[in-house]
N, C-alpha and C positions, 0 to 999 in steps of 0.2 A: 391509453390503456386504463382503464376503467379499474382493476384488481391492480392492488401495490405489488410493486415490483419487489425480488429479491435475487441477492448472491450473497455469501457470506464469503469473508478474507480467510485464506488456504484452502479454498475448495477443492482444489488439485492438491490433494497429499495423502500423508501416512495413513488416516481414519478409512479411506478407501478400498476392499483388495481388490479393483483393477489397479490400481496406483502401485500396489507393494508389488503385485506381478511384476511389473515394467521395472520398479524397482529394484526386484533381486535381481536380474540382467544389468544393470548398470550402474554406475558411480553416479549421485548426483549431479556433479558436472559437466558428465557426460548428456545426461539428459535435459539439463540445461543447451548447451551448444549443437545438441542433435535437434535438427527443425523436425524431424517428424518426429522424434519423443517427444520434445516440447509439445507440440500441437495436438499428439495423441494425449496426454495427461492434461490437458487445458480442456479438451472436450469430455474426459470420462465423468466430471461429474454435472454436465450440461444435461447427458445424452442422457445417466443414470437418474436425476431427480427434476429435470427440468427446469434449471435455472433461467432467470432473464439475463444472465448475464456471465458472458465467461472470462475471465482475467491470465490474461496469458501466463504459462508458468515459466518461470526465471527467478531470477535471485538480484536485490539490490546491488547485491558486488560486483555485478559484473564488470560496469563501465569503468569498473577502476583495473583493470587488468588490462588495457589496452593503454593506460594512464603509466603504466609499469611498476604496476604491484603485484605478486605473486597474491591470487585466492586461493586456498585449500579448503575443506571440508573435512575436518577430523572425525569419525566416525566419534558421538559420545560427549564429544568434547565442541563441538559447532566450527564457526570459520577463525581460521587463521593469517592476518596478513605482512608478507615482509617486502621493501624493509619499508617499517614504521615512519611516520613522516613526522619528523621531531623542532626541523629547523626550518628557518627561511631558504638556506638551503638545499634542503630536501623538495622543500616548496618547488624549487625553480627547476628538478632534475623533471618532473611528471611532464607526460606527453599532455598538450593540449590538443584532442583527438578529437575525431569528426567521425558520423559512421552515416553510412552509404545506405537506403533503407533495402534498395535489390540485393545486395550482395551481403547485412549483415545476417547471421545467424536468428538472431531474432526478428530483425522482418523478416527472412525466411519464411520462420512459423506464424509469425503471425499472418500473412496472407494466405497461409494453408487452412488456419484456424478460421478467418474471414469468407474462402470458399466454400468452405464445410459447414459454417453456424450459422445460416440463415439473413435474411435480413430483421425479423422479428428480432431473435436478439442481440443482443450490444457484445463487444469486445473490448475491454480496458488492458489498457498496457500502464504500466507503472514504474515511479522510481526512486530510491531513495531521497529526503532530502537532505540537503547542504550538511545540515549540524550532524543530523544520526552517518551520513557517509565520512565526514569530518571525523568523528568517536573512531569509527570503525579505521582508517586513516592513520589516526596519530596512536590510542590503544593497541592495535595490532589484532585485535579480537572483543569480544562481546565482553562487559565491565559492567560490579556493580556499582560503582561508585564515579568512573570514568576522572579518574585522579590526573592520570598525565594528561588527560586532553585540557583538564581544567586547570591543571601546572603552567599548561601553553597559556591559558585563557589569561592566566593572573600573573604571568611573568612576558609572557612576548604576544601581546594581543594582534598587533603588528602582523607576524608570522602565520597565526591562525587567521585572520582576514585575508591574506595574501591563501591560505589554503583553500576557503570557504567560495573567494571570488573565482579562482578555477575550476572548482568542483560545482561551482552552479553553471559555468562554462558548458562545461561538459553532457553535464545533467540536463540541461533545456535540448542539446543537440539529440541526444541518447532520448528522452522523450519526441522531439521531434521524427524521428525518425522511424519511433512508436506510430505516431498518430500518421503518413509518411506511408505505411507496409498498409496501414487498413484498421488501426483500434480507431475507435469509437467515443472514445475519451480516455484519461488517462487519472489515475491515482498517482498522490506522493505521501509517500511513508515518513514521518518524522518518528521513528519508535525512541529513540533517546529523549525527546521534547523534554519528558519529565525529568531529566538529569541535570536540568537548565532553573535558576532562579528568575523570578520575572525579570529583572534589568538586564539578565544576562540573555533573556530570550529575545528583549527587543535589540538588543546590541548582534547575538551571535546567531541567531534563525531566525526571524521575520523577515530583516532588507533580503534577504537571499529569496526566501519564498517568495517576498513580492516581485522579485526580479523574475523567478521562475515566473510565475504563473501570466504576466503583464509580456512575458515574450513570446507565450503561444497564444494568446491571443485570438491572432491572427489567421491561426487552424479553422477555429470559429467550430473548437471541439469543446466540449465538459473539460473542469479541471475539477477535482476533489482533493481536500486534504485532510489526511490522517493524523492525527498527531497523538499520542500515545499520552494518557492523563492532561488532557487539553482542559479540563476544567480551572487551569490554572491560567490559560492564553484564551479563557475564550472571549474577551475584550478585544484583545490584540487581534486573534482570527478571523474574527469579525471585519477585520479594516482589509483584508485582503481581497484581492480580486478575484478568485474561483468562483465555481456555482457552486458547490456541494461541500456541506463540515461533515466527515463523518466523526462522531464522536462514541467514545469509549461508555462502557457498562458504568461507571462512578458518576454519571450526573444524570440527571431528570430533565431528557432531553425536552418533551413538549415543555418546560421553564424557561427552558434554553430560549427555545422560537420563539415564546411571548414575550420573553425582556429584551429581546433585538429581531421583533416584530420591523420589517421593510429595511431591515439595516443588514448590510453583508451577503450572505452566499443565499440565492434564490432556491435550494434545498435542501434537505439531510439527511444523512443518513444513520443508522444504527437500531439499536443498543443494547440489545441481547447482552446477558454476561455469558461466553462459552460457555463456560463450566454447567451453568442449566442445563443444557445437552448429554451431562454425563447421569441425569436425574430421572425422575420420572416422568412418563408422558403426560401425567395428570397437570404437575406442577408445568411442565414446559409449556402447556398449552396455557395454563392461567397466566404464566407470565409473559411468554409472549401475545396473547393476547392483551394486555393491560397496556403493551406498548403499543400495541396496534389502534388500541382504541381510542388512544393518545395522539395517534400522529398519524392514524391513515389519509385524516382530511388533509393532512398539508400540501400544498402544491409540491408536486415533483418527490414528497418522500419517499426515500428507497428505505425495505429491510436490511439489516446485516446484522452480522453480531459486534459488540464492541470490542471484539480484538480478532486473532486468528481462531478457528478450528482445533480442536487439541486432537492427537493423535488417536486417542483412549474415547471418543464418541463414538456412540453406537451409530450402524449406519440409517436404523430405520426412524432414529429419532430427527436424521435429517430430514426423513421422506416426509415426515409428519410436522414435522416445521415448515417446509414447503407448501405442503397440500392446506396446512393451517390457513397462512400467511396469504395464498392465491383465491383460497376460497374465502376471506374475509370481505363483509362488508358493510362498510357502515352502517347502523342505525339512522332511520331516518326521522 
């Protein structure tokens, strides 16, 4: 592909009204576990701005409800999970669970979403990592400071290793079965990363991710990693086996590539700050062009933005991030 490719992270959601359509008919969850709302809200903003690339829509939590933790969705308030996984304990009640790629709900959609998108473009299936499902685990819900998980960390480390080694169990199965139904490669979300001190990152998220990623392998699919304010691990990130860093709006990614020039993941992606999208088209265009002109030449660089979509972006400033991005081209 000659033109840089692009998808931004929550392209399926609230910023959309096909998405809020489908929305007022259902409960999130519902449409999470429905394979054709899934697959229907996975392709609307494919089919509406022409992305290269569609990411199936679901939700990190899921894989832990078959685990035996109740997921809710508090309207307002975000997810809630019970009961809390406090002790070693608790550790040893969770289902170490397996998922079937015909029969789960999510390969479902995702091989509806695979018949319907083309072969041009890619399909990513995604999934929590270790630390951020761990947070979400022992918290009970979304935290700013994430105190009790870090109670665990500095009172029974022990007990959080014993959580972390299951939940990456899980989580390679739950991906495999992603890439299994028909994605194309596969994102992991570390959104907590930043809630982690470096000693605590190489101790309580790196071995895990490297376990992740060294177990699919074998797919001989894309793996990408997200890690939310990674400007703090991108040493450490670096030593991982994926092909793709995406990295968040806070660093100067073309620096990035040149101080670990042949070293680590063979491309990258990002770095947009969403919030640019809530601005003017003049400014959008300067700045994302500034990145582009930065990192178009890299091998294999993809567009995104460095975090998710916010709900409050206008829809035509995505067309034009798009049309931007596709019609750029290097200087020669």
């Amino acid at each position: 592909m000659d033109r840089v490719p692009i998808w931004i992270m929550r392209q399926a959601g609230r910023y959309l009204p096909a998405y809020q359509a489908v929305r007022a008919k259902h409960d999130f969850l519902t449409m999470c576990h429905e394979p054709e709302l899934s697959a229907e809200v996975t392709l609307q903003p494919v089919r509406e701005f022409g992305f290269d690339a569609a990411i199936i829509f679901s939700d990190i939590l899921l894989p832990l409800e078959p685990m035996g933790i109740d997921v809710q969705f508090v309207e307002g308030k975000g997810p809630r999970l019970s009961p809390q996984i406090r002790t070693r304990e608790d550790v040893e009640k969770l289902i170490e669970v397996d998922f079937d790629a015909s029969s789960c709900f999510l390969g479902k959609a995702l091989r509806m979403v695979r018949s319907e998108l083309g072969a041009e473009k890619a399909l990513i299936g995604f999934a929590g990592a270790p630390w951020t499902m761990a947070c979400y685990a022992v918290e009970g819900m979304g935290s700013r400071d994430y105190a009790v998980v870090k109670q665990m960390m500095n009172s029974d480390p022990a007990a959080l290793h014993a959580l972390l080694d299951q939940l990456t169990t899980v989580l390679i199965r739950w991906l495999r079965m992603q890439l299994e139904a028909g994605a194309d490669a596969f994102q992991v979300f570390d959104s907590w990363a930043d809630a982690l001190a470096p000693m605590d990152y190489r101790e309580f998220a790196l071995p895990y991710l490297h376990r992740m990623f060294n177990a699919l392998r074998d797919m001989g699919k894309p793996g990408i990693l997200f890690s939310k304010d990674a400007g703090a691990f991108v040493e450490e990130n670096h030593q991982l086996p994926m092909d793709v860093l995406a990295m968040d709006w806070r660093v100067d990614l073309a620096s990035i590539r040149n101080r670990y020039l042949g070293i680590g993941p063979r491309a990258y992606q990002g770095n947009l700050d969403p919030l640019v999208l809530l601005g003017t088209r003049d400014i959008l265009i300067k700045k994302a062009g500034k990145i582009l002109s930065e990192n178009a030449g890299m091998p294999g660089y993809i567009f995104n933005l460095g975090h998710g979509i916010t709900p409050a972006t206008p829809v035509e400033n995505v067309r034009v991030l798009v049309e931007l991005v596709h019609g750029y081209r290097r200087p020669q």
